[in-house]
Structures are given as C-alpha cells and as structure tokens.
C-alpha positions in Angstrom: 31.1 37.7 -10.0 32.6 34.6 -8.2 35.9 34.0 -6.4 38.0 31.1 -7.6 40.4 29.9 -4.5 42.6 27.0 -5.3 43.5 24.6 -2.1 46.4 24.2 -3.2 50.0 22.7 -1.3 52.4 20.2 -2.7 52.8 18.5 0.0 50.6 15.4 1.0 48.4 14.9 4.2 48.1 18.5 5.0 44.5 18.4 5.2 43.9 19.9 1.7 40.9 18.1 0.6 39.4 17.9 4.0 39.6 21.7 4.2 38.2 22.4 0.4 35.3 19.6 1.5 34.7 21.1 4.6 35.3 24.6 3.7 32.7 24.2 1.0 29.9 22.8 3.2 30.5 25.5 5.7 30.2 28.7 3.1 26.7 26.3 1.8 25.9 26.4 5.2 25.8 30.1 5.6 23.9 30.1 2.3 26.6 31.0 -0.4 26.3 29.4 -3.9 29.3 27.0 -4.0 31.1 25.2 -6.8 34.0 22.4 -5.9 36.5 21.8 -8.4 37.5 18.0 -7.9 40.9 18.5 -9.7 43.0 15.2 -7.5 42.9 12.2 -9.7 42.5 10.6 -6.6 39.1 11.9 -6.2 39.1 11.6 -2.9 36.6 15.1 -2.7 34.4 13.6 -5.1 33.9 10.8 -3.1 33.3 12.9 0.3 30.5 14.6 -1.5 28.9 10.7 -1.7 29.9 9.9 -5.1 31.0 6.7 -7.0 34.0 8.0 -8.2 34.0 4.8 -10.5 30.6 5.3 -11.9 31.0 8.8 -13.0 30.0 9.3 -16.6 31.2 13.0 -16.8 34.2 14.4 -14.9 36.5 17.1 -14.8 38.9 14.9 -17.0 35.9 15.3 -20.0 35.6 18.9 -19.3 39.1 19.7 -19.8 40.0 17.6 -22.7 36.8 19.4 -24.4 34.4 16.2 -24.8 31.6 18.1 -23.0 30.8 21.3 -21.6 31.1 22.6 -18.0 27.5 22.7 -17.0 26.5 19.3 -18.3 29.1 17.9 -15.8 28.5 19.6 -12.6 26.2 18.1 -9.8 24.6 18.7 -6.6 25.9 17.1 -3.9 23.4 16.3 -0.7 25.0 19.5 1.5 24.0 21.5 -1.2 26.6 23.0 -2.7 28.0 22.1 -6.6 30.4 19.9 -7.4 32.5 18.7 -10.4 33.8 15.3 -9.8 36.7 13.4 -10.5 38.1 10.2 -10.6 41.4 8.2 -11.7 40.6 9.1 -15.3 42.2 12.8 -14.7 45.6 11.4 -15.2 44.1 11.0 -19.1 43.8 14.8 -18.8 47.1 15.6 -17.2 49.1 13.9 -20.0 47.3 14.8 -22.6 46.9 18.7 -21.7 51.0 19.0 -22.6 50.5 18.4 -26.0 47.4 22.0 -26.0 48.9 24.9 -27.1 47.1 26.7 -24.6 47.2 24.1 -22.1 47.7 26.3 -18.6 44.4 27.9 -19.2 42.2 25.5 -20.2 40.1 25.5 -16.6 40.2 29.1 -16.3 38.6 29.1 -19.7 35.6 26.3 -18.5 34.9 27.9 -15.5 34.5 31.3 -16.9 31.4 29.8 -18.2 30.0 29.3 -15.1 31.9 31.6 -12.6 29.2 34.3 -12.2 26.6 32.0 -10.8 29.1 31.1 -7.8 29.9 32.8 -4.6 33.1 31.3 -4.8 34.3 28.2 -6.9 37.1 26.3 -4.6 39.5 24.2 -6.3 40.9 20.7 -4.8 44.4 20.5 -6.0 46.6 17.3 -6.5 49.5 17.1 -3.9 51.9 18.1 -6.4 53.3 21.4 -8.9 52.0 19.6 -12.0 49.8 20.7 -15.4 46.6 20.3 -13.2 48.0 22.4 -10.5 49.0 24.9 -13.2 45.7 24.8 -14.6 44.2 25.5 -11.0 46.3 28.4 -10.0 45.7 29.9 -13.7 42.4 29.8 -13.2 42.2 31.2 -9.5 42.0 34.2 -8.2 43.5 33.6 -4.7 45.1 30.1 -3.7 44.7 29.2 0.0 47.6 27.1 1.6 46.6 24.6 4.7 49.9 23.9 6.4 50.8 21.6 9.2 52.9 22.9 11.6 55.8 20.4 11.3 59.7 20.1 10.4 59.3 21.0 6.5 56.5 23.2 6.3 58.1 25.8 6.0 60.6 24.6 3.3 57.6 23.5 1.4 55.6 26.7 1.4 59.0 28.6 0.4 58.7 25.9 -2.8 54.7 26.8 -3.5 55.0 30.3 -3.2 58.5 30.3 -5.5 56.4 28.5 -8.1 52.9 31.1 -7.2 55.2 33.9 -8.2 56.9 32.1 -11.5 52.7 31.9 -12.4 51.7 35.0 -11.8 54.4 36.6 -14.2 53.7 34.2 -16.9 50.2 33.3 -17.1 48.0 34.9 -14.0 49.4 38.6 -12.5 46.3 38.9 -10.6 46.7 35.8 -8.4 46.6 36.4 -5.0 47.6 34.2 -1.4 44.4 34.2 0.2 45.3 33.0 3.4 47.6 30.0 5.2 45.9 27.4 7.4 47.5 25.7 9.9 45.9 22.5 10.2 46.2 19.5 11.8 46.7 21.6 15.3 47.9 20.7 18.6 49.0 23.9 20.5 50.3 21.0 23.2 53.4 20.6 21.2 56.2 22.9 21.2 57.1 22.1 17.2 54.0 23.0 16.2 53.8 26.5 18.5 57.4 27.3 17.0 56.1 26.6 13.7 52.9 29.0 14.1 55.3 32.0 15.9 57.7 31.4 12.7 54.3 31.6 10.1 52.9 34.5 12.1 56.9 36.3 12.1 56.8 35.9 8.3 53.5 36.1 7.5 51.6 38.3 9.8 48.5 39.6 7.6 48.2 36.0 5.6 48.0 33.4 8.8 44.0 32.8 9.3 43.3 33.5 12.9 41.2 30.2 12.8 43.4 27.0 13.1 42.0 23.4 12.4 42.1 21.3 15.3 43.4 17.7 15.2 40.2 16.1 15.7 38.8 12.2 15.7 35.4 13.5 13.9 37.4 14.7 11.1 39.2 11.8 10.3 35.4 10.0 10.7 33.9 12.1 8.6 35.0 10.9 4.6 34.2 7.5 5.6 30.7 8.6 6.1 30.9 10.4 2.6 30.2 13.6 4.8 31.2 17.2 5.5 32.3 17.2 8.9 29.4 20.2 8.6 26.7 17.5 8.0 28.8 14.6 10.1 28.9 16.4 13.5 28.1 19.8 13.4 28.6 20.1 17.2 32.4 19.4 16.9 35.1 21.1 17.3 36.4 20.5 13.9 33.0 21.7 12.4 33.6 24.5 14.6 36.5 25.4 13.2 35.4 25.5 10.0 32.9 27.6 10.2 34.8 29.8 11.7 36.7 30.0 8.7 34.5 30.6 6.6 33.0 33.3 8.6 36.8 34.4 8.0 37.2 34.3 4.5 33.7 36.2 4.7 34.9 38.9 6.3 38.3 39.7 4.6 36.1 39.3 1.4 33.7 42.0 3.3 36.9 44.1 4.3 38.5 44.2 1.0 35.2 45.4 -0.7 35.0 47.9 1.9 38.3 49.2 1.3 37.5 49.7 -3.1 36.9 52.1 -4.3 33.7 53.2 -5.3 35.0 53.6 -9.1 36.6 50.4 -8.8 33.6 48.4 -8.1 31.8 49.8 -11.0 34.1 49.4 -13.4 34.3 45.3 -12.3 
C-alpha cells in the first residue's frame, strides 16, 4: 500500500514545489513507483515535469469535479515517475468543491483508486489553507513541511500545524507530520542557525537531518523543465535531495521495523 505525503506550507517561496519535484525524481531514482499530485493552480510542478500546462486536456481540476477518472488523467513524465497535472483551471475546482457535500474528501477518494500501485503519492500543495489544501491533507497520510529558516517561520508553522490538528479531529485522525525541511540553507547566517537550533529545541525527532542548500542549479533547474536529479545530478542540490530521500526511506524502514508483527498483517 502507498504513502500519501502532502508538501504542504502556507507560506510562499519556501521551496515547496521544488522539493515535491525534486523529491519525486529522487525516490524514481532509487527505483520507487511515484505518483505527483499537481494540486497548485499555478501548475508550476506540472510544468517542471515538461508539460504544457495550457494544452492539458485532463487535469486534476477534471478529476476532482468527477468529469473523468483518476487513471485516465495520470501521465509519465520523462524522469519516470507519474504525474497528475494541473493548470490555472484548478481554481474551477476550488470554487466549485464548496458547494459537494463531501467536499474535504474528494482526492482521498480518487486516489484510493490508485494508491496501491505507488510507493508513495506526494502532493504539491497551493501556498495557502484553502479547500485544495483540505482536500490534500484529507487525503494524506503524513504532510511534510519545507521551512526557510527566516523571521516568520516559525509563526507560520505554529499557523499550519494549528490548522493539521483542527483536520485530524474532523476529517483525518490518522494524519501524521512526516518531517520539517529547512530549505533554502545558508549555515553562514546567524538567523537562519538561530532558526534551525529553535526547530531542532522544538522539534527534535521531526527536523530532517538533510537541509536543502541554497544552490544556483536549483533555481536553473524548472527553466529546463527538469529535476534538479535529471538537470545536474552532480550538485549539491541534487545531493541533497537524494539524501532525503534516502531519509524518508529509512524512517519509513524504521517505523516498519518497529510494527508489530500483528499489525502488519492486519494492514
């Protein structure tokens, strides 16, 4: 059975989509079955995986309005790894899913279609606590949360995890935090090694060893409709991905490990 882990942070230019891109084409990479959930309007992931976000004739916006199922709008994207696009049309969905009766659940119940053929499904999330966002952190088992280690991050993960919690007791007990990602990091500055002693103080099991670096390949790599994975491999931005994903591997290793035997059976 797959994992679904939301990227999910209110705030803007944290790195979201350039971690659930990157992220993606690193677990491919190490030869997991991956699904990315373009779920930004902006479809700024959609277009990393070299699409034409304004020639798409299926998108997530179809799926979740009901106008056509799951599989028949999911494509493989050159780094091989799946992808359901988006484009500006989402905001159709985002209005219009108010007005469902069951209108928090209405991914979680598309991608139960597919979930079992995944390794993990990972979920690009707009920069902001709206129906889609709901939608995503229904659906998801775990919701990772890149941070950059500035003035308000902390204010604004305090906001996230408020609204996480509000979630889990109405719609989703089971959701998780998988893990907070400082990105965007310089361990030159003194703000941003106060920030990461204050996550670490707070936080000390959820902070991901791995940080991503502030790096000029990564900011290359989207104009090149690329992975930084297939862009420059030899990086230190791809490194630091991988290195994630190796992380998210192991906890996922660890925490099977650590079930019981019964447990595992029964799931």
């Amino acid at each position: 059975m797959g994992k679904i882990i939301a990227i999910a942070n209110q705030k803007g230019g944290v790195g979201k989509t350039t971690t659930t891109v990157n992220l993606a084409a690193a677990l491919a990479k190490m030869g997991r079955k991956v699904l990315l959930v373009d779920l930004d309007p902006q479809g700024n992931a959609s277009m990393a995986c070299r699409m034409d976000r304004d020639n798409l004739s299926l998108t997530c916006n179809e799926v979740l309005l009901g106008e056509t199922n799951i599989r028949s709008a999911i494509v493989l994207t050159p780094e091989n790894f799946n992808l359901l696009p988006s484009n500006a049309d989402l905001t159709e969905a985002e209005i219009r899913l108010v007005q469902f009766d069951q209108r928090e659940i209405q991914l979680r119940q598309h991608l139960s279609i597919v979930k079992s053929e995944y390794d993990y499904v990972l979920i690009d999330c707009p920069p902001s606590l709206n129906m889609l966002t709901a939608n995503a952190l229904v659906a998801a088992d775990s919701v990772l949360i890149p941070i950059q280690c500035e003035y308000y991050a902390l204010e604004g993960l305090s906001s996230l995890l408020d609204t996480i919690e509000q979630l889990k007791k109405a719609a989703n007990p089971y959701l998780k935090i998988e893990g907070l990602l400082r990105t965007m990091f310089d361990n030159r500055s003194r703000l941003t090694q106060d920030i990461s002693a204050q996550l670490h103080e707070h936080f000390p099991s959820l902070v991901y060893r791995t940080a991503i670096p502030r790096n000029i390949r990564l900011a290359e790599a989207p104009s090149h409709a690329q992975s930084i994975i297939a862009y420059d491999i030899g990086c230190t931005g791809a490194a630091a991905y991988l290195a994630l994903a190796g992380e998210v591997l192991r906890r996922d290793q660890e925490l099977v490990a650590q079930t019981p035997l019964q447990n595992l059976i029964k799931s």
